[in-house]
C-alpha positions in Angstrom: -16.0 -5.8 -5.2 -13.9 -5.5 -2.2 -12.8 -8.0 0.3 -15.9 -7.0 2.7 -18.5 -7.6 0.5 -18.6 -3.6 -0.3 -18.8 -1.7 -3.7 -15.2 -0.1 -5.3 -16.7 2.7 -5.1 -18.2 2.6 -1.6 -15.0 0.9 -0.6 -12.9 3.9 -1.8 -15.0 6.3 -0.1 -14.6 4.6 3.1 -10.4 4.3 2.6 -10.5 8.5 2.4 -13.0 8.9 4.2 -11.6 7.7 7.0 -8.1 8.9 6.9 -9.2 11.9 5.9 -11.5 12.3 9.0 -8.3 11.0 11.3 -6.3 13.4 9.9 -9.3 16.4 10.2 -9.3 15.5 14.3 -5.7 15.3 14.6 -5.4 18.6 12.8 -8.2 20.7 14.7 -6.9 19.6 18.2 -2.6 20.7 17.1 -2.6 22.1 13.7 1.1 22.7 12.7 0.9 26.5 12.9 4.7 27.6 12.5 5.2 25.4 9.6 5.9 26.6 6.2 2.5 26.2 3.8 5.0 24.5 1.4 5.9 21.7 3.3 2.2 21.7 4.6 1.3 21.2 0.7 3.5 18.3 0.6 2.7 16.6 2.9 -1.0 16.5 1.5 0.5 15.8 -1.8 1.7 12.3 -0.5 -2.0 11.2 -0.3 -2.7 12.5 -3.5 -0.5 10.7 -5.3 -1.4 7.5 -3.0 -4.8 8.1 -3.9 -3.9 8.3 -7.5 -1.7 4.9 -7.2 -4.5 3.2 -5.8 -7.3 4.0 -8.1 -4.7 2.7 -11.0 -4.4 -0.6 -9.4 -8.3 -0.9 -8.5 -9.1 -0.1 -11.9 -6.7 -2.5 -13.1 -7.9 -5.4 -10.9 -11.1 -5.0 -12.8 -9.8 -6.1 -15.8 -6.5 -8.5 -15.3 -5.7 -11.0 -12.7 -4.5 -9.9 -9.1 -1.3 -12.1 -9.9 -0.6 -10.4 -12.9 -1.3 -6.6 -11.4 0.0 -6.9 -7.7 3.6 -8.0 -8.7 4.0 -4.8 -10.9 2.8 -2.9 -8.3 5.5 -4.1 -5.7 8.6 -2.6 -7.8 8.2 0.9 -6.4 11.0 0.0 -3.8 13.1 -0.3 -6.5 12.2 3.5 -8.0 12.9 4.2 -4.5 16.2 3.2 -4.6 17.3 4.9 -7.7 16.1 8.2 -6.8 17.1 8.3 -3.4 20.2 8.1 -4.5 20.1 10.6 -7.2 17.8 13.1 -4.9 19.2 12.5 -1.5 22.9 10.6 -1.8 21.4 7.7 0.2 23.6 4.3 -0.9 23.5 1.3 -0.6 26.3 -1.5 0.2 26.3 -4.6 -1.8 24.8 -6.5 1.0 21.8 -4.1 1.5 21.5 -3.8 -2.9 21.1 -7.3 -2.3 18.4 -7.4 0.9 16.4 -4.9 -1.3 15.9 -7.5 -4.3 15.2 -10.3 -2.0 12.4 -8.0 -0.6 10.9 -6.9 -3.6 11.4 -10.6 -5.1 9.7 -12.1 -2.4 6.9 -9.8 -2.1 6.3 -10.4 -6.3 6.8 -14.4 -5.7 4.0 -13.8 -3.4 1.6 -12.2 -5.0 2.0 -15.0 -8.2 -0.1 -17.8 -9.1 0.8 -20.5 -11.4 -1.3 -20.8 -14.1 -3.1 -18.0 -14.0 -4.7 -15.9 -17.0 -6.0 -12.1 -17.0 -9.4 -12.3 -17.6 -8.9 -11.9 -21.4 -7.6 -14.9 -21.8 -4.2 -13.0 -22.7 -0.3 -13.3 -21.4 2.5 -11.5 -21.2 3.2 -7.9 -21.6 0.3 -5.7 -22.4 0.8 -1.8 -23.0 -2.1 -1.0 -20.5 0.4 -2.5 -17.6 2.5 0.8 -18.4 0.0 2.6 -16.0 0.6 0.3 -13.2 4.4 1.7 -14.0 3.1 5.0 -13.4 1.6 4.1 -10.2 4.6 2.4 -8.5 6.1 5.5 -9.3 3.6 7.6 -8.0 4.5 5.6 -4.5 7.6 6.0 -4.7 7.6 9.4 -5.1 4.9 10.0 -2.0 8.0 8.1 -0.2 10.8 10.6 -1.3 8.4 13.2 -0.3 7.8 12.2 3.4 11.8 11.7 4.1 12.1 15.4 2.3 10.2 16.4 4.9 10.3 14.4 8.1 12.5 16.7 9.9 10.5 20.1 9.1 6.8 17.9 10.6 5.9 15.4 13.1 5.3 12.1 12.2 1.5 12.1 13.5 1.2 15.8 11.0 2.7 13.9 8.0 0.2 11.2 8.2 -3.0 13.4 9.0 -2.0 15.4 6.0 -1.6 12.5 4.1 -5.2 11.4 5.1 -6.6 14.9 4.1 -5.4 14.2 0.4 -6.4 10.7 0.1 -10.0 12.4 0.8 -9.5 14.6 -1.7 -9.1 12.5 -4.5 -11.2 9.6 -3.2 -14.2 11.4 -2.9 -13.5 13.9 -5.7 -13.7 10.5 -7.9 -16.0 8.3 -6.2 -18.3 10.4 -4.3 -21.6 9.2 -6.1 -25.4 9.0 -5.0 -25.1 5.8 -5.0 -21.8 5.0 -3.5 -22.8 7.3 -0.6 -25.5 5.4 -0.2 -23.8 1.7 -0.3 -21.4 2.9 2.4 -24.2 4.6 4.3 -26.1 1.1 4.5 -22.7 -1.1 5.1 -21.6 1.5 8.2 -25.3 0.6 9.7 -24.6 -3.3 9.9 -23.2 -3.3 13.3 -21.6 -7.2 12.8 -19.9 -6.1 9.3 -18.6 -2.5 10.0 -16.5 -2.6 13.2 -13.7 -5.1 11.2 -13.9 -2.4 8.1 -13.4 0.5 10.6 -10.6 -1.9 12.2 -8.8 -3.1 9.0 -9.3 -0.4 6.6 -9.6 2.4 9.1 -7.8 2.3 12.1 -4.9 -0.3 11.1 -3.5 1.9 8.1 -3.7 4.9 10.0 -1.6 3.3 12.9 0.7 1.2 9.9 1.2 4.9 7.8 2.7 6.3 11.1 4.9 3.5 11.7 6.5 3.5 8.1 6.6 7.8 7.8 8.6 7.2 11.4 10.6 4.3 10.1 11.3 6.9 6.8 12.8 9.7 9.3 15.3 7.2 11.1 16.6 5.0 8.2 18.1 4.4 4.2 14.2 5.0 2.5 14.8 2.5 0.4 15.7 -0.1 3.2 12.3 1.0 4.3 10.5 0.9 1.2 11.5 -2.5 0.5 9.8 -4.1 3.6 7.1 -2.2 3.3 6.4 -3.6 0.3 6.2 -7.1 1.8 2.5 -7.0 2.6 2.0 -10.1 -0.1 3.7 -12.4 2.4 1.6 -11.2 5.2 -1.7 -11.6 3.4 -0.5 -15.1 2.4 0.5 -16.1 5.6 -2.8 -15.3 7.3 -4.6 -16.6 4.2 -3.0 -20.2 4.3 -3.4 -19.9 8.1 -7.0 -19.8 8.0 -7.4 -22.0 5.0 -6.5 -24.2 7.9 -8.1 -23.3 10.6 -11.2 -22.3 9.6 -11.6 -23.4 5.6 -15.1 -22.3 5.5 -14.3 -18.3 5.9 -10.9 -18.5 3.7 -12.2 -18.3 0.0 -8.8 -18.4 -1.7 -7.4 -22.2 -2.3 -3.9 -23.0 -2.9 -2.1 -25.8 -4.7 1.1 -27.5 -3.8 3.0 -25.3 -6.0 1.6 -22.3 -5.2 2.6 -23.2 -1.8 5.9 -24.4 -2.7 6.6 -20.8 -4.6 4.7 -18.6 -2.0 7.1 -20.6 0.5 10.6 -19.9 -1.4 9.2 -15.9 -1.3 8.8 -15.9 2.2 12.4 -17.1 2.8 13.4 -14.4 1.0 11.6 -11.7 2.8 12.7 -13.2 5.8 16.9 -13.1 4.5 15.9 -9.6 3.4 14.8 -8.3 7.1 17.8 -10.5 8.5 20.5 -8.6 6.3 18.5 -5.3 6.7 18.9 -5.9 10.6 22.6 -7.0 10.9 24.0 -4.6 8.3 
């Protein structure tokens, strides 16, 4: 179930369908017309394979703990980094080797909790976590594909194409009778569907065309690694509203999970500091 109280399935549907339908208006109103169909196809290629990464993870969460999947997720910066610099030349000083590590440290810190189990009752390395492998590298390939092409499309083209494939794939897998008819119900509850068409709408829309800009003007893998730092943020306003208002904030935390989720925000925060001054 997702955060909102809606079916995967629904849930997914929703995700493409939206930024599929932002992309569709965007599209009708200033279609790219002088641009090679290539770099068109690639661009729609960077939600398919974000569509791909994200239906590996989902389909993970079913079955192991979020602490145990997230943090494998968060080392496609780190793909990122070793093929920019095989594909592109892009490298790195010492300094910014080192921001990049505190980044993706952090953000795996974050997503940790002590103690915890997959839902098997098992630990430690399982072979089915080489397909969360394949999906950080699935990400990190969409990324070397935007900067590939940031200088033959706009930023605001990039991400509606981007949007298009995510429809693609979303729906091709999870259109469904009854998933249709899930988000059909949910999009009629007029307290409940504004924040969905908010946060899983209009935000990642808006947050996809500041990273594909940030892609065009920067080292990707500079970029990468802070994007990647979305655990801190969900932690932050977790632990914020486990104080201010306990009885929506589901999620407890113990003194050590503080204590770690603390030490990874530090080093988010020395990451963006050396990012910025280097």
């Amino acid at each position: 179930m997702s955060g909102f109280g809606l079916g995967l399935p629904s849930f997914n549907l929703f995700v493409g369908g939206s930024q599929g339908l932002f992309g569709v208006v965007v599209l009708l109103f200033n279609f790219p017309v002088t641009v090679e169909f290539e770099i068109i196809a690639k661009a729609w290629s960077i939600g398919v394979l974000q569509a791909f990464t994200l239906i590996f993870m989902f389909w993970m969460l079913k079955r192991e703990d979020p602490s145990r999947v997230i943090p494998a997720m968060q080392t496609s910066p780190i793909y990122v980094a070793l093929l920019a610099w095989m594909i592109f030349g892009e490298s790195l000083s010492t300094l910014q080797w080192i921001a990049v590590l505190l980044a993706v440290g952090g953000s795996i810190m974050a997503s940790v909790r002590i103690g915890s189990l997959s839902p098997n009752g098992k630990v430690g390395f399982q072979p089915i976590f080489l397909l969360l492998a394949v999906g950080a590298l699935l990400m990190a390939s969409s990324q070397l594909i935007t900067k590939s092409i940031v200088d033959d499309l706009s930023t605001l083209h990039i991400v509606s194409l981007r949007g298009i494939g995510l429809f693609t794939i979303m729906w091709a897998v999870f259109a469904r009778p009854t998933a249709l008819r899930g988000l059909g119900s949910f999009l009629k509850q007029p307290k409940r569907a504004p924040w969905l068409i908010i946060a899983e709408g209009i935000m990642p829309f808006n947050g996809h065309l500041l990273i594909t800009y940030a892609i065009g003007k920067g080292p990707i893998a500079l970029v990468s690694s802070l994007g990647g730092a979305r655990p801190i943020f969900v932690f932050s306003m977790s632990a914020l509203g486990a104080w201010l208002a306990p009885s929506l904030i589901y999620e407890k935390f113990t003194r050590p999970d503080m204590a770690l989720k603390l030490v990874s925000a530090s080093m988010v925060v020395a990451a963006v500091v050396i990012i910025s001054l280097s």
